[in-house]
C-alpha positions in Angstrom: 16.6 -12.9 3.7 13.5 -13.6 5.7 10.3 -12.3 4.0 7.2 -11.7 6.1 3.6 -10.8 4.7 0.6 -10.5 7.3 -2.9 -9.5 6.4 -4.5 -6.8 9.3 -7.9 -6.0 9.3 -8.6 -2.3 8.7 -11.0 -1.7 12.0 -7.8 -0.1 13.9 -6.3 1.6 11.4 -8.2 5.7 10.5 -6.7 4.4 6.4 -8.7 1.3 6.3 -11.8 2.1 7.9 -11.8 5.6 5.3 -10.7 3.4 2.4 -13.5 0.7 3.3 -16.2 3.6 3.8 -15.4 6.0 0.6 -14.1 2.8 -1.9 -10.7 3.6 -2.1 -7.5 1.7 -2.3 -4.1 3.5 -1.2 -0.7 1.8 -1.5 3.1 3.7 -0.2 5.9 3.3 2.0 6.7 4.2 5.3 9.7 6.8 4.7 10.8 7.4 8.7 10.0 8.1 11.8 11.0 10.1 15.0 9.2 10.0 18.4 8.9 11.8 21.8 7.3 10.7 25.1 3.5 10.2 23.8 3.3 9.2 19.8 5.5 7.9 16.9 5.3 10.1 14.1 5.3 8.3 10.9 6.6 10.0 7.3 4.5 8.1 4.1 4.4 8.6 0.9 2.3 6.8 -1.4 -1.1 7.3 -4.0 -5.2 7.3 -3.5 -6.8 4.7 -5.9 -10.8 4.9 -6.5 -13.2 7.5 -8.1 -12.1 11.0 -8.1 -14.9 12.5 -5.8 -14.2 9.7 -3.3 -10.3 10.2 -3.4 -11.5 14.0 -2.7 -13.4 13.1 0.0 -10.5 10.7 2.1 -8.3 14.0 1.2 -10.6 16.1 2.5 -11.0 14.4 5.9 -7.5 13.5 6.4 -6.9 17.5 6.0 -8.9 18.2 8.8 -8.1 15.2 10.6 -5.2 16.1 13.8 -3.9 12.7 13.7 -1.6 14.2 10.8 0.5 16.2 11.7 1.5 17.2 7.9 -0.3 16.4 5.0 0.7 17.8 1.6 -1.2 16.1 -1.7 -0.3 16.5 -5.7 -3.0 14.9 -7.9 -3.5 11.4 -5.9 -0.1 11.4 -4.5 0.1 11.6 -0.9 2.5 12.8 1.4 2.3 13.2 5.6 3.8 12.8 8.8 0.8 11.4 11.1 0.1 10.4 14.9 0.8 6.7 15.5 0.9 4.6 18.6 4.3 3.7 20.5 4.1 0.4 20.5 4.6 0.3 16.4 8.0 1.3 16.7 8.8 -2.5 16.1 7.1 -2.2 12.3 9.3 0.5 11.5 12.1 -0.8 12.3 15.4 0.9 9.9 16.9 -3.2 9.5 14.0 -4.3 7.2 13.4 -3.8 4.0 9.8 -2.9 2.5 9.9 -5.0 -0.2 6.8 -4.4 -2.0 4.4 -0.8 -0.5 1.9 -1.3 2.3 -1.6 -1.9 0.4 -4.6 -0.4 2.0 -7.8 -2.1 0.2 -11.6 -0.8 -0.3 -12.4 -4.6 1.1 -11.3 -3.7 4.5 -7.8 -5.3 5.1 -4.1 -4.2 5.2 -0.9 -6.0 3.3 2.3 -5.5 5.4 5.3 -7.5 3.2 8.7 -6.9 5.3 11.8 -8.1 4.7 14.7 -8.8 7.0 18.4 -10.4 7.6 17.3 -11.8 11.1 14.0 -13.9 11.2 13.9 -12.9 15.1 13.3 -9.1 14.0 10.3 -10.1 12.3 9.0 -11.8 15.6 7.7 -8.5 17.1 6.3 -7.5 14.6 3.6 -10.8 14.2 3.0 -10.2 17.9 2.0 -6.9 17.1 -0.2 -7.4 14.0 -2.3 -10.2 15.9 -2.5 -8.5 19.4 -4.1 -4.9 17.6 -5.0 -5.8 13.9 -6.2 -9.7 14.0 -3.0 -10.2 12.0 -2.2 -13.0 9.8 0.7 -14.7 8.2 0.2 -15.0 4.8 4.5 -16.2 4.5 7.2 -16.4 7.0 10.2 -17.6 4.7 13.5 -17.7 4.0 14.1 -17.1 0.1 16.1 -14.6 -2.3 14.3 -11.4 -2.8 13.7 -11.1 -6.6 13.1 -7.9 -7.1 11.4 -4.5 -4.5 8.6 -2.6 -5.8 8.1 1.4 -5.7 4.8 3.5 -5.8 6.2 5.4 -8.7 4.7 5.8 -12.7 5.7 7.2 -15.8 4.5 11.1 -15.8 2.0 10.9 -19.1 0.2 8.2 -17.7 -3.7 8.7 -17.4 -4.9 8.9 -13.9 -7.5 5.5 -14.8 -4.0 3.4 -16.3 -2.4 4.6 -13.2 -5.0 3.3 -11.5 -5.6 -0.1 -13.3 -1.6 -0.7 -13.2 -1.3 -0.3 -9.4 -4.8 -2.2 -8.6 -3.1 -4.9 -11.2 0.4 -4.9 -8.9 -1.3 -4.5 -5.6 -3.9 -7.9 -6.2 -1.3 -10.0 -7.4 -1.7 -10.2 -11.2 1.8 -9.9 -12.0 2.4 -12.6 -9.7 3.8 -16.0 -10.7 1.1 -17.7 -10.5 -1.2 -15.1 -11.1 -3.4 -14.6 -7.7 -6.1 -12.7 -9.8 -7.2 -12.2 -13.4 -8.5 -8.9 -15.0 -12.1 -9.6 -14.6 -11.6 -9.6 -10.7 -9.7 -6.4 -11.3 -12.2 -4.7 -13.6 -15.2 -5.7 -11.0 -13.1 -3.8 -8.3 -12.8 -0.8 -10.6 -16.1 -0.9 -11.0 -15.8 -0.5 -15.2 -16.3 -3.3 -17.8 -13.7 -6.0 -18.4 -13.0 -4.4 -21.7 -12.7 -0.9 -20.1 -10.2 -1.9 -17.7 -8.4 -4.0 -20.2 -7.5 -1.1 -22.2 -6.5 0.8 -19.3 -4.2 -1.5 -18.1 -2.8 -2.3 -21.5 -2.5 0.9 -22.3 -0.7 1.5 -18.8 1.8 -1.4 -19.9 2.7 -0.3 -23.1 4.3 2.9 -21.7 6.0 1.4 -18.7 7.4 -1.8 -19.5 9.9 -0.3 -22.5 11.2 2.2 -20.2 11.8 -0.9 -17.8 13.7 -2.6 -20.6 16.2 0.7 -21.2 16.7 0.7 -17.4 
């Protein structure tokens, strides 16, 4: 298949500028859509990652905010049907595959990864990303998807290992080679190296035998 990954900066998008201001990452999938004449609406699903008063506060907003249309939220897992744009019809498209989620970060840029049969179908979607969101290509290539990740944990995980494991998965560290190490990761936390060691190894020791029996 043909993979795509673009970075987007965040000044477009009502997720990145709120993650940027209140220090949150958030990380989902697009679910559907359906349109009418004025707006695509857009079904997510996905988690808040950050401090819990500032994940209160991006709830809080988006609550109030009429750009969703439906928001509904359990713990830091999110679920809506929002506003978008027309044009992003070509993003959504039901041929692709979202091989990894969307990944909103604190730092102020967005991680699309899309995959798809046709490398033409992807074409669209880079004139999209560079025309409204100073999109760029991190890969455009032809290669064997390995594996397709899901926003989803283990129930009696901790809400900090939950947080440390997606932050982990979301920057690359289980990457091959690694794109970050767990100082990076504990610096974006903003708790000690040996603090966010423990929650991520802790995090790990409950998820990755239930991958094995899978």
């Amino acid at each position: 298949m043909w993979v795509l990954k673009l970075k987007l900066s965040c000044e477009n998008f009502l997720l990145g500028s709120l993650a940027h201001k209140f220090n949150v990452d958030l990380t989902g999938y697009s679910l559907g859509y359906y349109k009418d004449k004025n707006n695509l609406y857009l079904t997510t699903a996905g988690l808040i990652i950050g401090d819990d008063k500032n994940k209160k506060k991006v709830i809080n907003y988006l609550k109030k905010n009429k750009q969703f249309v439906y928001f509904e939220t359990n713990g830091d897992f999110i679920v809506n049907v929002s506003k978008q744009p027309l044009y992003l019809e070509p993003v959504y498209n039901p041929k692709f595959i979202r091989s990894s989620p969307d990944f909103i970060s604190r730092e102020g840029y967005h991680i699309w990864e899309i995959a798809s049969w046709r490398k033409d179908d992807l074409l669209p979607v880079i004139d999209i990303a560079k025309k409204y969101y100073g999109g760029k290509i991190l890969k455009l290539k032809k290669e064997k998807l390995t594996t397709i990740s899901f926003t989803s944990f283990l129930p009696d995980l901790s809400d900090k290992q939950k947080e440390a494991f997606d932050l982990a998965n979301a920057e690359g560290y289980y990457f091959f080679p690694r794109k970050t190490n767990m100082h990076k990761l504990a610096k974006i936390m903003k708790v000690s190296y040996s603090t966010y060691q423990e929650h991520l190894r802790k995090a790990e020791s409950k998820l990755i035998p239930d991958l094995k029996r899978k």
